[in-house]
N, C-alpha and C positions, 0 to 999 in steps of 0.2 A: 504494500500500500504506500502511494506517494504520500507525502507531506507536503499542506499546501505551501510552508514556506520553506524549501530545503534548504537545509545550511551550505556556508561555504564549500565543506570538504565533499558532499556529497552531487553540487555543483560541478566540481573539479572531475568526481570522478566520473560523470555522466558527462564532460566535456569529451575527457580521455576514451571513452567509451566512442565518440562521433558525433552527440549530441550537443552539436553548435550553437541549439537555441540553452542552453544549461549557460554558457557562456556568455552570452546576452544577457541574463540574469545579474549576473557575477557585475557585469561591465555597468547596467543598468544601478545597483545595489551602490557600486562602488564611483559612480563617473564625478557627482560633486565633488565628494571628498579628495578625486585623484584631481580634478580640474584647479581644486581650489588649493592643494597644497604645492600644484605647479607654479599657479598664481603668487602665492608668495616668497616665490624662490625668484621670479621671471620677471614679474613683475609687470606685465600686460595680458591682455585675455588673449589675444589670437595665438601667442608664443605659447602664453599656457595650456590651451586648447589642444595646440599639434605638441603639445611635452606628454600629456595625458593621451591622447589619438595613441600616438607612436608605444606610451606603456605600456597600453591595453594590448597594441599589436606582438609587442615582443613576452607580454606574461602569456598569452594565448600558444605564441612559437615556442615558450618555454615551460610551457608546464607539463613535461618530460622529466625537467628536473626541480619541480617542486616536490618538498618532501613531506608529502599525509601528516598531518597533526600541527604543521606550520601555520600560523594564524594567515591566513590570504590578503587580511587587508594590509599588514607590515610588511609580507611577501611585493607586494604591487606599490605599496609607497616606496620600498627602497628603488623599485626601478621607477619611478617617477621621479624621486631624488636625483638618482643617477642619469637620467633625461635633462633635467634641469642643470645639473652640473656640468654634463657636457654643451649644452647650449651656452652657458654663462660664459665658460674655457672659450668655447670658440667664439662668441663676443668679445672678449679681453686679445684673443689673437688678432682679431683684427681693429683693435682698437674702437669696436662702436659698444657707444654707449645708450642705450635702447630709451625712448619715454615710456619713466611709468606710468601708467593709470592709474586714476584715481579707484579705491576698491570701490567706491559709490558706485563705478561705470561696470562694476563686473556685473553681468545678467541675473534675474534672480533667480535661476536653475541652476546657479556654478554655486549658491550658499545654502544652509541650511536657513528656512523661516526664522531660529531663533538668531543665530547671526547676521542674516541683513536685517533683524528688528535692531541688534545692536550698535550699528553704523552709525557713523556721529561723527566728530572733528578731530576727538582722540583715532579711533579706528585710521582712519584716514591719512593722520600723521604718523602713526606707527606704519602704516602698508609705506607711504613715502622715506620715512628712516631707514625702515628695513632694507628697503630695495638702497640705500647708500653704504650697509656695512659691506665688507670684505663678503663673498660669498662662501667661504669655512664657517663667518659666525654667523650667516644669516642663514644657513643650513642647519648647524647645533640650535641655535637658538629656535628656529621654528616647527623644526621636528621634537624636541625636547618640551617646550613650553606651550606648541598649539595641539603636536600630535602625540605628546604624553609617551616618547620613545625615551627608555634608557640610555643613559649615558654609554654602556659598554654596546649595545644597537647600534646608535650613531657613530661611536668611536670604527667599528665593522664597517660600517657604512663609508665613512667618510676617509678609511684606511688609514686612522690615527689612534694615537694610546689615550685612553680613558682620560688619564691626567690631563693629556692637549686638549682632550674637547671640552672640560671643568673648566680650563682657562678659556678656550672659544667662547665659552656661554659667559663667563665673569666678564670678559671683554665687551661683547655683544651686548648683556643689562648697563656696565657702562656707561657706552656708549649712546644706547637709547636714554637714560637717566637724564645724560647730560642734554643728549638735544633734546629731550621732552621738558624740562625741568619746567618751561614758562607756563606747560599745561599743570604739572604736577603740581606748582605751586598757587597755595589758595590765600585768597584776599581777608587778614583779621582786622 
């Protein structure tokens, strides 16, 4: 007997089985959350668009070597991460520096109802900060502090020792501190 909402792993295995529409599912389930964690890495919607397009394509060619019991959604954020990181590299190689959009401008299919309710001025200037740290700390710190990833994940991830990503993220809160301070600070 199916279940009307299958989980991840039994998604995965009726994709492996030939059931393309199991996949759908998956991609359906998972397309905000990958659009939007592109978004804050990229920093405009159409980049983040084809960061997430491109993830879905390579977890679908690679899930031969996903391994049963592996959370799916951490599975397809790292290659979203890593989508992102290779976009950002090859922007830095060739010296362009992309405009970012305003998060206001992202569609409201790429966020969840309770976060485009929470959009506002802060939102807006952290998506604008972010997009000016280093992209090592605006990786730790968004995977760490939006998508709730361990330090030792990310450090995997980001092919750095745990210790280096602690300092990436001290860095990162820094830094936004320091350019946020004129919101943080309140009028007595």
């Amino acid at each position: 007997m199916n279940s009307p909402d299958p989980d991840d792993n039994t998604l995965i295995r009726r994709t492996r089985e030939g059931d393309i529409d199991a996949f759908g599912v998956l991609a359906l389930r998972y397309r905000r959350r990958a659009t939007g964690l592109a978004y804050r890495f990229v920093g405009n919607v159409e980049d983040a668009r084809d960061v997430s397009q491109d993830a879905f394509a390579k977890a679908y060619a690679s899930l031969g070597s996903y391994r049963d019991g592996t959370r799916f959604d951490r599975w397809l954020l790292r290659i979203v991460a890593n989508g992102a990181r290779d976009m950002l590299r090859a922007r830095s190689r060739r010296g362009v520096r992309e405009p970012v959009d305003s998060i206001a401008a992202l569609p409201a299919d790429s966020l969840t109802p309770d976060r485009a309710a929470e959009l506002g001025d802060l939102k807006s200037r952290l998506a604008a900060e972010l997009s000016l740290l280093p992209y090592r700390q605006r990786m730790a710190f968004v995977l760490h502090e939006q998508e709730d990833m361990p330090h030792a994940e990310i450090a995997s991830l980001l092919d750095e020792k745990v210790g280096t990503v602690r300092w990436l993220l001290f860095r990162a809160r820094e830094q936004l501190r320091d350019r946020l301070s004129d919101l943080l600070e309140t009028d007595e």
